[in-house]
N, C-alpha and C positions, 0 to 999 in steps of 0.2 A: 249651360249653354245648349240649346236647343238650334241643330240644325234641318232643316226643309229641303226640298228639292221639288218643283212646281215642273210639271211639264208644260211648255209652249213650241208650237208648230208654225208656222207661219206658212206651209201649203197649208190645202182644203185636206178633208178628210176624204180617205177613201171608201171604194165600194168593198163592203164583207163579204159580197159572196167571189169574189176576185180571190178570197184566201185559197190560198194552196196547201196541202196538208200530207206527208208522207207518213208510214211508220216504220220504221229503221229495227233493227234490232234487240236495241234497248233505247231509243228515242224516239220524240215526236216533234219533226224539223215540219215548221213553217214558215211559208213563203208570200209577201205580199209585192204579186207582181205590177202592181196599179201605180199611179201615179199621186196617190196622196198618201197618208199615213192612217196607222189603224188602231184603234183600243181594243183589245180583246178583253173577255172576262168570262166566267164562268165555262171554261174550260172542260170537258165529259169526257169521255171516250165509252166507246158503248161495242160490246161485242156480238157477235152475229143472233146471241138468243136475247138481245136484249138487256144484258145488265151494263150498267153507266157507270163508269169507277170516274171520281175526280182526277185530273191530270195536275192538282197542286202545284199550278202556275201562278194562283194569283193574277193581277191585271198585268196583258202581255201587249206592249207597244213595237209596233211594226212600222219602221218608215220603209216609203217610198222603193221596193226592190231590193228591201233587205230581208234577210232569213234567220229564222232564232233557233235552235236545238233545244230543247225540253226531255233531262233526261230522264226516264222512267223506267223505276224498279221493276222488277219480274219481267222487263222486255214489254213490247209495245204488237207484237206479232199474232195476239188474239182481238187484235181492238181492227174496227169495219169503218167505224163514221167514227167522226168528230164533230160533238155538237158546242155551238158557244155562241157567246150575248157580245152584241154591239150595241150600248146604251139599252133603252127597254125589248130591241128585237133579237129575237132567239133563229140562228140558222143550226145549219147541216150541212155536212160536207163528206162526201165517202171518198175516205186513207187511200192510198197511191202506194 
């Protein structure tokens, strides 16, 4: 037996660069304050000289004013920007 789980939204999709993004101690809490819902994917974190560690989220869905925590090993307190893909466009965002 093979079960599926099919995501369906029925708002619009939201805007990506609306994403909010902190980094906590040992997490990476995101926040999508907009009024539609959000696919995230390709998930980075990139530290002040430049190097990108994956943040090993996988595809991360953000409704409408909700917030996810992402918890990451060795702490999250060297990482500057978050970078990540909504469908084929790649943003940035500098950590809070």
């Amino acid at each position: 037996r093979l079960r599926y789980v099919l995501s369906m939204f029925a708002a619009p999709e939201g805007e990506p660069a609306m994403l909010q993004a902190a980094a906590e101690k040992d997490a990476l809490t995101l926040t999508n304050p907009g009024h539609g819902w959000l696919k995230l994917h390709g998930l980075r974190l990139v530290t002040p000289d430049g190097r990108a560690d994956d943040a090993n989220a996988g595809v991360v869905y953000l409704l409408p004013g909700a917030t996810t925590r992402i918890p990451l090993e060795g702490g999250a307190a060297q990482y500057r920007t978050l970078s990540y893909n909504v469908g084929q466009n790649a943003y940035t965002l500098d950590l809070r």
